[in-house]
MARSEMI-854122 format. One line per 2 residues: their letters; for each residue x negated, y negated, z of N, C-alpha, C, O. Coordinates in steps of 0.02 Angstrom, whole numbers. Atoms other than C-alpha are relative to their C-alpha. Layout:
A> X,Y,Z,X,Y,Z,X,Y,Z,X,Y,Z ~ ... .
REM end
This chain:
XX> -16,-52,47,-187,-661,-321,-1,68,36,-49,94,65 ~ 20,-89,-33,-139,-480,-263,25,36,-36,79,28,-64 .
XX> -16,-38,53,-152,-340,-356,20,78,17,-28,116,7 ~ -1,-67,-8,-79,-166,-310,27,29,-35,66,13,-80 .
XX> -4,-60,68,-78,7,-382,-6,67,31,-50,69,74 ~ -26,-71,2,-35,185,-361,-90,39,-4,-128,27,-51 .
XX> 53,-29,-18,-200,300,-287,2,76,-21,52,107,-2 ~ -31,-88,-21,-215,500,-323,-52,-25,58,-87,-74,72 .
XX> 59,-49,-65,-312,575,-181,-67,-24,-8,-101,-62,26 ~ 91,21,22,-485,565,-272,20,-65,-14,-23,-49,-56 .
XX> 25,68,12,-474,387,-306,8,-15,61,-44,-48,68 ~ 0,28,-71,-440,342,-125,-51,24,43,-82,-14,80 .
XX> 61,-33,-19,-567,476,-67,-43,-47,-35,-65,-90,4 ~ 68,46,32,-699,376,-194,2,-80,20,-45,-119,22 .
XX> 19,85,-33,-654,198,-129,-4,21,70,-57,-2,90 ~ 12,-7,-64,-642,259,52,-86,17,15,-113,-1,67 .
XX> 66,-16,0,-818,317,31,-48,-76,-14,-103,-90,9 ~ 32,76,21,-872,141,-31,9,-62,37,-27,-111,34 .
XX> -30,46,-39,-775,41,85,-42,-14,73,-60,28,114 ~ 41,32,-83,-865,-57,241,96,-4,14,138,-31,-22 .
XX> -52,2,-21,-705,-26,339,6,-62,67,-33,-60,115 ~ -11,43,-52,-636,-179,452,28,13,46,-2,17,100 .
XX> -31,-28,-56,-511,-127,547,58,40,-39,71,32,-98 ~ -53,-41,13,-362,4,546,63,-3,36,64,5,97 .
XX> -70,4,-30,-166,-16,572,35,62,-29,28,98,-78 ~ -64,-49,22,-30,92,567,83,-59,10,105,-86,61 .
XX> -83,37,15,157,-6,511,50,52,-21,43,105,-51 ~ -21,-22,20,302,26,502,66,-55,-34,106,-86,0 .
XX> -35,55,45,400,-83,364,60,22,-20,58,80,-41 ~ -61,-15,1,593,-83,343,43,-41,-45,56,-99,-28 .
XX> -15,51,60,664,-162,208,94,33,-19,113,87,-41 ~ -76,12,7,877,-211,206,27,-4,-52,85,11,-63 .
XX> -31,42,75,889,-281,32,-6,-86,24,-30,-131,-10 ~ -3,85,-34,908,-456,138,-101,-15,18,-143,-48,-11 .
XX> 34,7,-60,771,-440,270,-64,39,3,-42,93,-18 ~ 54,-24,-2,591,-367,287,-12,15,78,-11,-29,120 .
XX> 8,4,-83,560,-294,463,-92,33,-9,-105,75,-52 ~ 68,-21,-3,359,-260,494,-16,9,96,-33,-34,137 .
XX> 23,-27,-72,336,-151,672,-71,24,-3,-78,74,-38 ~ 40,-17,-25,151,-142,733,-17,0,59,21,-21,103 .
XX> 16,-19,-72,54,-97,879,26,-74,25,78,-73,59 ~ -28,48,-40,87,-266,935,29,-50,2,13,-94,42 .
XX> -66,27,27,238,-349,866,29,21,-41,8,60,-83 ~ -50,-23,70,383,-329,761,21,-75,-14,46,-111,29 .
XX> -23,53,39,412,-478,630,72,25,-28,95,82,-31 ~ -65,-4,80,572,-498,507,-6,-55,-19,-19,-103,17 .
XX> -4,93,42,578,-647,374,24,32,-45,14,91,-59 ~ -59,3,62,700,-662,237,-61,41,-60,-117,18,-73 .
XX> 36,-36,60,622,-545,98,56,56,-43,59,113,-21 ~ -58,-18,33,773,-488,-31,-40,44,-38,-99,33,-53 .
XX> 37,-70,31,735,-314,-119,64,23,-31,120,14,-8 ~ -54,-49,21,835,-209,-230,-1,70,46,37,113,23 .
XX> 25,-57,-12,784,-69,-130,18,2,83,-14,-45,108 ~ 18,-26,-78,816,-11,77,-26,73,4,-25,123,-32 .
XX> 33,-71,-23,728,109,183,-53,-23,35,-60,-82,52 ~ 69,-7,-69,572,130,297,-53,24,-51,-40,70,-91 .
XX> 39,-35,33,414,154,214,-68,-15,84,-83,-67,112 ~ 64,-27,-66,266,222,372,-60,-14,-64,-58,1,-123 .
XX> 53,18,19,83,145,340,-57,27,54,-47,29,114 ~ 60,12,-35,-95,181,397,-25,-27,-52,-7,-3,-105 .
XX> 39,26,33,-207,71,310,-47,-51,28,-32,-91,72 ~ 55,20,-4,-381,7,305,-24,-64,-20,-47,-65,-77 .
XX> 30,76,39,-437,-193,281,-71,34,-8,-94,80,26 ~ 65,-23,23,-599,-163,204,-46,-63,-67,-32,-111,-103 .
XX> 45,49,80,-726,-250,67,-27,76,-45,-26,129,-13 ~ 4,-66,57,-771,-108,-78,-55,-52,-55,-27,-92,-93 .
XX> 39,15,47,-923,-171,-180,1,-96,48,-4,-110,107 ~ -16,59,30,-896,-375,-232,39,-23,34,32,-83,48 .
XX> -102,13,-34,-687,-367,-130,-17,-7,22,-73,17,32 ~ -13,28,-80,-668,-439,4,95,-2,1,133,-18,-43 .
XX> -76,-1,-25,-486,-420,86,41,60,-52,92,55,-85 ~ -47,-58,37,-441,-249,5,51,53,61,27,67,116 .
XX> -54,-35,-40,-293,-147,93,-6,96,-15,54,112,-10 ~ -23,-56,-1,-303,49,69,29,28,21,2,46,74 .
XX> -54,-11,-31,-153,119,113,26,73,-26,31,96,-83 ~ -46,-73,2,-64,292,154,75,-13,34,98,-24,89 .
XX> -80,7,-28,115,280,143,49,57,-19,45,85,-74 ~ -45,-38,4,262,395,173,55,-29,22,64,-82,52 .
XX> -80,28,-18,453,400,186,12,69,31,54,64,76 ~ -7,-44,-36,451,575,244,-48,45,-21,-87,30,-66 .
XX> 58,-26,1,344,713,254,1,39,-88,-49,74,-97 ~ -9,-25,53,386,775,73,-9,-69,-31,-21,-56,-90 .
XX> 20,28,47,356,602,2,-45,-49,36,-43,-79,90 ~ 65,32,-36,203,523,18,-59,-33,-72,-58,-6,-128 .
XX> 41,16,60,61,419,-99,-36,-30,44,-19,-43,101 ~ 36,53,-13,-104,316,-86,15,-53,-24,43,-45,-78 .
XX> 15,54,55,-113,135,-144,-54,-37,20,-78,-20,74 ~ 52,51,-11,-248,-4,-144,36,-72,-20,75,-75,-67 .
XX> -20,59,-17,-207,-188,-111,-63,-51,-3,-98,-68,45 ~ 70,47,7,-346,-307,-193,50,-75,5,92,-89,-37 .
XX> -9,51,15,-308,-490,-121,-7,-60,-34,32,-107,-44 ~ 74,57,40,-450,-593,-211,1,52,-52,46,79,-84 .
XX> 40,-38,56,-575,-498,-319,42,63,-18,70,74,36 ~ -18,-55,49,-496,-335,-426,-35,31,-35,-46,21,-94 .
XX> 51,-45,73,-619,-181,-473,6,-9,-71,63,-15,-94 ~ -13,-11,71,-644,-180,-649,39,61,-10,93,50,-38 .
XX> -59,-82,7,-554,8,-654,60,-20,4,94,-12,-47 ~ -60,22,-4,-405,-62,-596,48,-54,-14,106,-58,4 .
XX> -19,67,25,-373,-222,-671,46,25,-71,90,-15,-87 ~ -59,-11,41,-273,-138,-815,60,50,38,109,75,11 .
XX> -50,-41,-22,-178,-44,-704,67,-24,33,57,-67,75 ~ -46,40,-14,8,-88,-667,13,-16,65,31,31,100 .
XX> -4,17,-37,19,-203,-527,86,3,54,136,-30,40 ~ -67,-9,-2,165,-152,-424,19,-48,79,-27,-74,110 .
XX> 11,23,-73,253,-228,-246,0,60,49,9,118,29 ~ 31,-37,-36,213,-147,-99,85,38,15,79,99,13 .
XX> -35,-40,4,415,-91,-71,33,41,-70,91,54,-86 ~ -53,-28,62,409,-5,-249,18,69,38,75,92,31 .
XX> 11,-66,-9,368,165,-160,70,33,27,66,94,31 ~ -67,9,6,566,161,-119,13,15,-68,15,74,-52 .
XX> -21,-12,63,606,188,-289,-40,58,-31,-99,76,-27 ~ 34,-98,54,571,361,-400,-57,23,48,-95,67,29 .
XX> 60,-20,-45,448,376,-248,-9,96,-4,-57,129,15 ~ 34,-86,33,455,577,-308,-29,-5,-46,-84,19,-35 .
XX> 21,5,81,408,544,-492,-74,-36,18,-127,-24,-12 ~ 71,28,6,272,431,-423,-38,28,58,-92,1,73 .
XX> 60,-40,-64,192,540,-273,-40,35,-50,-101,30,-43 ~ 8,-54,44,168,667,-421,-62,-16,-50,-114,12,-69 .
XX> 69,28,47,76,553,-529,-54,-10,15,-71,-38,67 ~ 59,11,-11,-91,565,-565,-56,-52,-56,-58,-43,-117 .
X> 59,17,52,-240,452,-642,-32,29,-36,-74,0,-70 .
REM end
């Protein structure tokens, strides 16, 4: 089960503060409509992954445990320096806070990605 969701600032500041941090990547994910391309420090994948959506979305994010989680993702992503958001990526367990919150995929931030940098909790 994975559950992600749209961060302001202070909520990523308040789990980053809580988080036993594992390790840290920076990606950069490319998405055709066909094809998924994933460039990190030390490979670049592609596998068939069909999207309504192309474009490049740039990652740094944090594997971490937060309380109870185990295998949570915090993530800072941009498409350029004018659009930009947090999200969190619960694989397993799901804070109680966020369990009503709408679970989205990780290339929504391609789409109205202005309307949703803006939004706040």
């Amino acid at each position: 089960m994975e559950h992600r969701v749209i961060l302001s600032s202070k909520e990523a500041t308040s789990l980053l503060e809580k988080a036993t941090i594992l390790e840290t990547f920076f990606t950069i994910d490319t998405y055709d409509g066909t094809n998924h391309t994933r460039k990190t420090q030390s490979e670049v994948l592609t596998k068939p992954y069909p999207t309504p959506v192309v474009g490049t979305i740039y990652r740094f994010l944090s594997h971490c445990s937060i309380e109870n989680c185990n295998n949570v993702w915090i993530e800072y992503k941009w498409t350029s320096p004018e659009n930009h958001r947090f999200e969190v990526e619960f694989e397993e367990t799901v804070l109680e806070e966020f369990k009503i919150r709408q679970n989205i995929p990780g290339w929504n931030f391609l789409i109205n990605h202005e309307r949703e940098t803006t939004r706040q909790y």
